[in-house]
C-alpha positions as CSV (number, residue, x, y, z in Angstrom):
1,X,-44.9,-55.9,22.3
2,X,-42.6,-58.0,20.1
3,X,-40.5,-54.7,19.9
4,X,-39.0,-55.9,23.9
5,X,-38.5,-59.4,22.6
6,X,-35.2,-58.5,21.6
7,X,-32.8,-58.5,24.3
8,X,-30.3,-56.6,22.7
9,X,-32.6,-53.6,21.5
10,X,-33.8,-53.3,25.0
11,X,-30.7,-53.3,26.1
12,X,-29.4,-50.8,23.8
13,X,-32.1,-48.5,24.2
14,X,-31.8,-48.6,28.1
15,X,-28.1,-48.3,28.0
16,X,-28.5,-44.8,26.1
17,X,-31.1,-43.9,28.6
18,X,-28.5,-44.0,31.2
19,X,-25.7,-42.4,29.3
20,X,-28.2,-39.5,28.7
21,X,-28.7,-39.2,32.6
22,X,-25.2,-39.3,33.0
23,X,-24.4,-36.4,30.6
24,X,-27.1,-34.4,31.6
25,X,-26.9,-35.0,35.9
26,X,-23.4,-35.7,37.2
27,X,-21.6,-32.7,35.7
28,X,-24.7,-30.2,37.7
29,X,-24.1,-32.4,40.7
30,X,-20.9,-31.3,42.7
31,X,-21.4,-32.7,45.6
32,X,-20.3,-36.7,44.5
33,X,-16.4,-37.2,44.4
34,X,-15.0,-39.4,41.5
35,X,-14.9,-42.2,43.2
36,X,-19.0,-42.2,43.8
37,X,-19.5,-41.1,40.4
38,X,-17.2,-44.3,38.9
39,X,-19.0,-46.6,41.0
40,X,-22.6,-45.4,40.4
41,X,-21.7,-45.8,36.7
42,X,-20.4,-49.7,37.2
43,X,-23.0,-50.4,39.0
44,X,-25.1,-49.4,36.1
45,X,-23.2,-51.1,33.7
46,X,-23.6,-54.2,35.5
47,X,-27.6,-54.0,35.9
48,X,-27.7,-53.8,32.3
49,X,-24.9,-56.5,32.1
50,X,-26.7,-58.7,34.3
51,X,-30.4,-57.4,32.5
52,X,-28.9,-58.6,29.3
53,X,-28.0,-62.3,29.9
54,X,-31.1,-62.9,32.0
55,X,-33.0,-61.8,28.6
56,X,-30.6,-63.8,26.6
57,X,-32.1,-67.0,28.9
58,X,-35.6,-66.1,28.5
59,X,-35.7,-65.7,24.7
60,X,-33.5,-68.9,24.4
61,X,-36.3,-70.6,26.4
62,X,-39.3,-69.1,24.6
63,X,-37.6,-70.5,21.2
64,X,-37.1,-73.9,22.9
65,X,-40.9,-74.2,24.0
66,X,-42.0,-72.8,20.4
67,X,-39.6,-75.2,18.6
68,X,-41.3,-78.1,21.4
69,X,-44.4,-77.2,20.7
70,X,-44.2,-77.4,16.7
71,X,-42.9,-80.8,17.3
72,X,-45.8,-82.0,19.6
73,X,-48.1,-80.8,17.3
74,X,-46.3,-82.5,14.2
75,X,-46.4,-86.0,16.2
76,X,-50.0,-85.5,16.7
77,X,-50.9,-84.7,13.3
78,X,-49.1,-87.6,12.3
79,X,-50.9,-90.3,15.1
80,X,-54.3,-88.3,13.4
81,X,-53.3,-89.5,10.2
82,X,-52.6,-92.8,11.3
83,X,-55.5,-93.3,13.3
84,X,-57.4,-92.3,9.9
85,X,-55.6,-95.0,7.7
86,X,-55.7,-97.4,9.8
87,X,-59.9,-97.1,9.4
């Protein structure tokens, strides 16, 4: 699963998902005008948009936490070894 923890290959690989549908679906659909077809498209673009930063957050989060956690484990293995100098 560490293959998805990379916002911007998930995003890639979702925004060529949708460019295939676009390709192969709107030219055999003749019943939208341009104007549905333009916004169907930015609304897309705008999921993925708004998909993107929301992953941004998330893996800038899971760093801080990892980063937190390294630290609180470096302060307690240091109180160990001062506990056991101290004796």
């Amino acid at each position: 699963m560490r293959f998805f923890r990379n916002p911007n290959l998930t995003i890639a690989i979702f925004a060529i998902y949708t460019a295939v549908m676009y390709i192969i679906l709107i030219p055999k659909n003749d019943e939208m005008s341009d104007t549905e077809i333009y916004v169907t498209v930015g609304v897309s673009i705008g999921v993925l948009a708004l998909l993107w930063v929301l992953l941004r957050k998330r893996e800038k989060l899971r760093q801080e936490r990892e980063r937190e956690m390294a630290q609180y484990k470096e302060e307690r293995r240091n109180k160990a070894a001062e506990e056991k100098g101290k004796q």
